[in-house]
C-alpha positions as a Markdown table, in Angstrom:
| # | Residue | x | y | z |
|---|---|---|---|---|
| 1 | Unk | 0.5 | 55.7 | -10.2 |
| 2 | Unk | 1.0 | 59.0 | -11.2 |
| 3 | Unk | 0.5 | 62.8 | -9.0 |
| 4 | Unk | 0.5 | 66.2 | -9.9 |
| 5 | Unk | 0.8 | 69.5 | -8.5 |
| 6 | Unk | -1.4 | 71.5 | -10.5 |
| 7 | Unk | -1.0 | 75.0 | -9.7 |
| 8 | Unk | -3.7 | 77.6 | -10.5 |
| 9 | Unk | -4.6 | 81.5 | -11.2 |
| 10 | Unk | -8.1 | 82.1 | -11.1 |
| 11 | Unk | -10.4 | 85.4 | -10.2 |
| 12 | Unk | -12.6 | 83.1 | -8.1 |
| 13 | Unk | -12.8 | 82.8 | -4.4 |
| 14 | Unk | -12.9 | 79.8 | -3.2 |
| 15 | Unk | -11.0 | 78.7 | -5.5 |
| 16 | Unk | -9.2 | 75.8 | -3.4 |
| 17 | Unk | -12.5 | 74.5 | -1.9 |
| 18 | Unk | -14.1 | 73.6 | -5.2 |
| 19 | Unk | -10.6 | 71.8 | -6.4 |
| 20 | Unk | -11.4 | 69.5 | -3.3 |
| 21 | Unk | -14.4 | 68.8 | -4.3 |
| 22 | Unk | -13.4 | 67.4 | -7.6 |
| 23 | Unk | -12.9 | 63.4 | -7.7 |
| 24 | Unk | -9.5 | 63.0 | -8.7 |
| 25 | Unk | -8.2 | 66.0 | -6.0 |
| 26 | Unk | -6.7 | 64.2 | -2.8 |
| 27 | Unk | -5.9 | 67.8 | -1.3 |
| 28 | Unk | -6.0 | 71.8 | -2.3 |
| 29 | Unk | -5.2 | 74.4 | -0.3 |
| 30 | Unk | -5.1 | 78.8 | -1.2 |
| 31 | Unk | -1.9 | 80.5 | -1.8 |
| 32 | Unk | -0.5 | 83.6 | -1.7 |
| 33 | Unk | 1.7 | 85.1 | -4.7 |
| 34 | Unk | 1.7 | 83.9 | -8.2 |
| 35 | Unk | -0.8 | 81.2 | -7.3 |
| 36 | Unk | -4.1 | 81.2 | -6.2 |
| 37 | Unk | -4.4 | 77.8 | -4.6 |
| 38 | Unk | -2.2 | 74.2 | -5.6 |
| 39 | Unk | -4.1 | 70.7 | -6.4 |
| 40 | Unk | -2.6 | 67.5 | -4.6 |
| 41 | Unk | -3.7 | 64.9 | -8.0 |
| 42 | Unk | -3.9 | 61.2 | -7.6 |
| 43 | Unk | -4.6 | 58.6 | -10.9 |
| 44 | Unk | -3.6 | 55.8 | -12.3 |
| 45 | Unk | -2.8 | 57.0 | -15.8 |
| 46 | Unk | -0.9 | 60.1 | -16.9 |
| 47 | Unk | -4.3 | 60.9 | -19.2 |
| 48 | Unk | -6.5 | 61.0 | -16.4 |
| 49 | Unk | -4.0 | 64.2 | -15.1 |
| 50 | Unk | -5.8 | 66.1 | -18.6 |
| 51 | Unk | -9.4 | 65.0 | -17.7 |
| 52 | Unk | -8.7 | 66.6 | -14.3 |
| 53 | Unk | -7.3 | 69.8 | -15.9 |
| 54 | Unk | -10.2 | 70.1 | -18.0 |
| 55 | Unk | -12.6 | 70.0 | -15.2 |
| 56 | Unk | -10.6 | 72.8 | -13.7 |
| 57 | Unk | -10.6 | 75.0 | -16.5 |
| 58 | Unk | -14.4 | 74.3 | -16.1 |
| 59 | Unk | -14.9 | 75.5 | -12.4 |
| 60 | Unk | -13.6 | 78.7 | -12.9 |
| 61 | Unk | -12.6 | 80.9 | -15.6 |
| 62 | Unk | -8.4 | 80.2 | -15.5 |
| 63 | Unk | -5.9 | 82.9 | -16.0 |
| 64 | Unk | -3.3 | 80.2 | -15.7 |
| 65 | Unk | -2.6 | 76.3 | -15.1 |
| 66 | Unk | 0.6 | 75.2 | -14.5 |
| 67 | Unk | 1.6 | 71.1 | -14.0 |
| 68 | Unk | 4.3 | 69.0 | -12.3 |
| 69 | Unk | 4.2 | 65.4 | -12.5 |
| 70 | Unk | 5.8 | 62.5 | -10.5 |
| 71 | Unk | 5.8 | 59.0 | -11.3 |
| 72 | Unk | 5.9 | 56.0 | -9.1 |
| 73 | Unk | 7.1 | 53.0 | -10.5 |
């Protein structure tokens, strides 16, 4: 199993309600600073982490994406 913190800069509100929406997002939630909101990710496979950031990149238009990964073994 792998997760990963994807943090993200976006001009929409809202922002961390559509993350949670998508299927692969177990949790997001808004911040304040460099961030506009973080998304909790949950897969099986480190390439599913990419198909997730691509479906970000399509919700909004992204000034920046930033990912951490952990892996369970």
């Amino acid at each position: 199993m792998v997760k990963a913190i994807i943090l993200v800069k976006s001009p929409k509100k809202l922002i961390a309600v559509k993350l949670r929406k998508l299927t692969k997002v177990s949790n997001s939630f808004p911040t304040s600073g460099q961030f506009d909101a973080v998304a909790i990710i949950d897969v099986q496979e480190l390439i599913e982490i990419k198909e997730v950031a691509n479906q970000i990149q399509k919700l909004a238009a992204l000034k920046e994406l930033k990912q951490w990964l952990r892996f369970n073994n």
